[in-house]
C-alpha positions as CSV (number, residue, x, y, z in Angstrom):
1,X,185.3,82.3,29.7
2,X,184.8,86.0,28.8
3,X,187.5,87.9,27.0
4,X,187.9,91.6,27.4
5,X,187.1,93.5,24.3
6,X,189.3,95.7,23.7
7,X,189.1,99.7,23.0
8,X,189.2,101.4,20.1
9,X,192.5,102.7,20.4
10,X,194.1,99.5,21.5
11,X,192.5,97.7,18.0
12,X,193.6,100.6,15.6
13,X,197.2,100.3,17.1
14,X,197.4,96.2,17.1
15,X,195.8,96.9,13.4
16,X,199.4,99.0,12.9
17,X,201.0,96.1,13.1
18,X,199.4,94.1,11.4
19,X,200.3,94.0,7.7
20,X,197.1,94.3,5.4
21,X,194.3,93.9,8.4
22,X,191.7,96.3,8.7
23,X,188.7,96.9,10.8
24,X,184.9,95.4,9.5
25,X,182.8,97.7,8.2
26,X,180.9,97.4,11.9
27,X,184.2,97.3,14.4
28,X,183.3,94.2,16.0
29,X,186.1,92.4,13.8
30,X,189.5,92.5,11.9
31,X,189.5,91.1,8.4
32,X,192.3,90.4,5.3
33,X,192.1,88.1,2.2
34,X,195.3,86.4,1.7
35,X,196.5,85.7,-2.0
36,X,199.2,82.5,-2.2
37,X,200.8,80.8,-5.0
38,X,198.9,77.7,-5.1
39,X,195.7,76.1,-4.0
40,X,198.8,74.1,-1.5
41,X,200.1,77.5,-0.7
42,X,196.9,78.3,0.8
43,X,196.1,75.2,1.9
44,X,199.5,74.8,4.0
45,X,198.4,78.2,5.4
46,X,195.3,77.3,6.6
47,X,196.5,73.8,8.2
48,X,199.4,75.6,10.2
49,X,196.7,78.5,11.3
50,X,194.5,75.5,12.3
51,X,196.9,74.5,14.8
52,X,197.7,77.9,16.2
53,X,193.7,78.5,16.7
54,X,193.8,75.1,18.6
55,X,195.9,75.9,21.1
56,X,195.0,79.4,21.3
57,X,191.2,77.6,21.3
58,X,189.9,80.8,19.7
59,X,188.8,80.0,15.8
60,X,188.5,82.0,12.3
61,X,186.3,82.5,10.0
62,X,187.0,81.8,6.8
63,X,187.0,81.0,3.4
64,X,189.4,79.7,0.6
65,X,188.5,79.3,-2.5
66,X,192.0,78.1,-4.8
67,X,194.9,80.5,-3.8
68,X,192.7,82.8,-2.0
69,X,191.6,82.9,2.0
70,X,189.5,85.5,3.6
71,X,189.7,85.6,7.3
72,X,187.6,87.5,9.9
73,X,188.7,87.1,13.4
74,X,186.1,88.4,16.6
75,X,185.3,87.0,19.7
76,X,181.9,86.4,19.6
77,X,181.4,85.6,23.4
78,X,182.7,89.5,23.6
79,X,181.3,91.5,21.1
80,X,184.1,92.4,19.7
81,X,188.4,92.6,19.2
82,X,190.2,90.8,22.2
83,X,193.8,89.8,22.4
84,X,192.8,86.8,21.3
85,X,192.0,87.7,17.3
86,X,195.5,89.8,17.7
87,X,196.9,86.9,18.9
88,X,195.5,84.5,16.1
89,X,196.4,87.7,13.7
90,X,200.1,87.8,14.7
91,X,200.3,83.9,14.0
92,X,198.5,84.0,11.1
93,X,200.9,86.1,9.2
94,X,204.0,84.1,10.7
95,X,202.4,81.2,8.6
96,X,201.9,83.3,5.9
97,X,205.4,84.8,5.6
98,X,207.5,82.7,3.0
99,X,204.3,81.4,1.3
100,X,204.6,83.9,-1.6
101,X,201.1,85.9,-0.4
């Protein structure tokens, strides 16, 4: 299924709120690097953002390397920003609040 990307306009105001996300260099994704506590800080993060990707069946890239993740969301079957990386955005920084990011 095809996802509609979404304009310009729509991303830049999703991105305002959005605490610390920003636009890729190219536009085609929304980034942020996440700094936690602990390597099980980070590691807690990633496992409850593992199960909001499953049921939202749209999944990150990323990387963590001890306290640190770095997360680019796009949908690549768009192009580009849909609802869907907002979506996985918005639930990303729920699991993130109360971590100490």
């Amino acid at each position: 299924m095809t996802y509609a990307k979404l304009e310009a306009d729509a991303v830049r105001t999703a991105l305002e709120t959005l605490d610390g996300w920003s636009l890729r260099e190219d536009g085609l994704a929304i980034v942020k690097a996440y700094k936690f506590a602990s390597f099980a800080e980070a590691f807690g993060f990633m496992a409850e953002c593992a199960l909001a990707a499953e049921k939202l069946n749209h999944h990150p890239e990323w990387s963590n390397v001890y306290s640190r993740v770095k997360i680019c969301l796009t949908t690549h079957d768009s192009q580009g920003i849909t609802e869907r990386d907002i979506l996985l955005a918005k639930a990303m920084e729920k699991a993130a609040a109360g971590r100490g990011n």
